[in-house]
C-alpha positions in Angstrom: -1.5 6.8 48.8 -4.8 7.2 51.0 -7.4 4.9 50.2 -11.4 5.3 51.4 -12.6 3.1 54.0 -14.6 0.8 51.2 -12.4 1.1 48.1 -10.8 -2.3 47.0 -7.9 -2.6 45.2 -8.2 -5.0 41.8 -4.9 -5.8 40.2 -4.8 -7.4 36.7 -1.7 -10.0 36.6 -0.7 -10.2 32.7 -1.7 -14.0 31.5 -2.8 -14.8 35.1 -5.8 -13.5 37.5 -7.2 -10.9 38.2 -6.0 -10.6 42.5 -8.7 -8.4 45.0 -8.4 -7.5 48.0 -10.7 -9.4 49.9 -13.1 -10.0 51.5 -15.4 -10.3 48.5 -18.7 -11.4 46.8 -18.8 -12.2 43.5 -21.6 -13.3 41.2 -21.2 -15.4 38.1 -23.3 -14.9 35.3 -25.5 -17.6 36.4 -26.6 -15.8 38.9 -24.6 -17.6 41.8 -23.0 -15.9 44.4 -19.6 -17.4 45.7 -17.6 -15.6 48.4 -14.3 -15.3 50.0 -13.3 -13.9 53.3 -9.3 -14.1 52.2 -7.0 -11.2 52.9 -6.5 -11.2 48.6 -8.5 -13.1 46.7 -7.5 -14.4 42.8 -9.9 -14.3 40.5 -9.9 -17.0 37.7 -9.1 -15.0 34.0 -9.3 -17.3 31.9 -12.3 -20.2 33.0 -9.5 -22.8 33.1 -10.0 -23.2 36.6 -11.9 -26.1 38.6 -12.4 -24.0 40.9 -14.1 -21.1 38.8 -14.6 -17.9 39.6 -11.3 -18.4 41.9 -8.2 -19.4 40.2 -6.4 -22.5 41.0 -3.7 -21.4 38.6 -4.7 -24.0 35.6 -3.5 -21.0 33.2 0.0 -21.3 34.0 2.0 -23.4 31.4 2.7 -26.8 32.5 6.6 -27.7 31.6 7.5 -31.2 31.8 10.7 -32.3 33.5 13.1 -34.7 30.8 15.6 -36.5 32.1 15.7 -38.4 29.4 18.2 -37.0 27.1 
């Protein structure tokens, strides 16, 4: 596949973020602009993350280990 000189690539990750190849500006709808020189940068999906508009991965499941059985 040939790409153009400025086309990123955007991949959505089911239940997870949305990954760009970087490097990118984005603007949140507050109006501030955040960005991210990164080679791929993840994208926060679901505003779970503390470090939104990046994900930290908050949206995975957390599973607790039980070794008390």
């Amino acid at each position: 596949m040939v790409t153009e000189p400025n086309r990123r690539r955007v991949t959505v990750v089911p239940n997870g973020p949305v990954l760009v190849e970087g490097p990118v500006e984005l603007v949140t709808e507050d109006g501030v602009t955040h960005t991210s020189d990164r080679f791929v940068v993840a994208v926060c999906a679901c505003r779970r993350s503390k470090r939104y508009p990046f994900c930290d991965t908050s949206h995975r499941k957390r599973v607790r280990d039980d070794d008390s059985k």
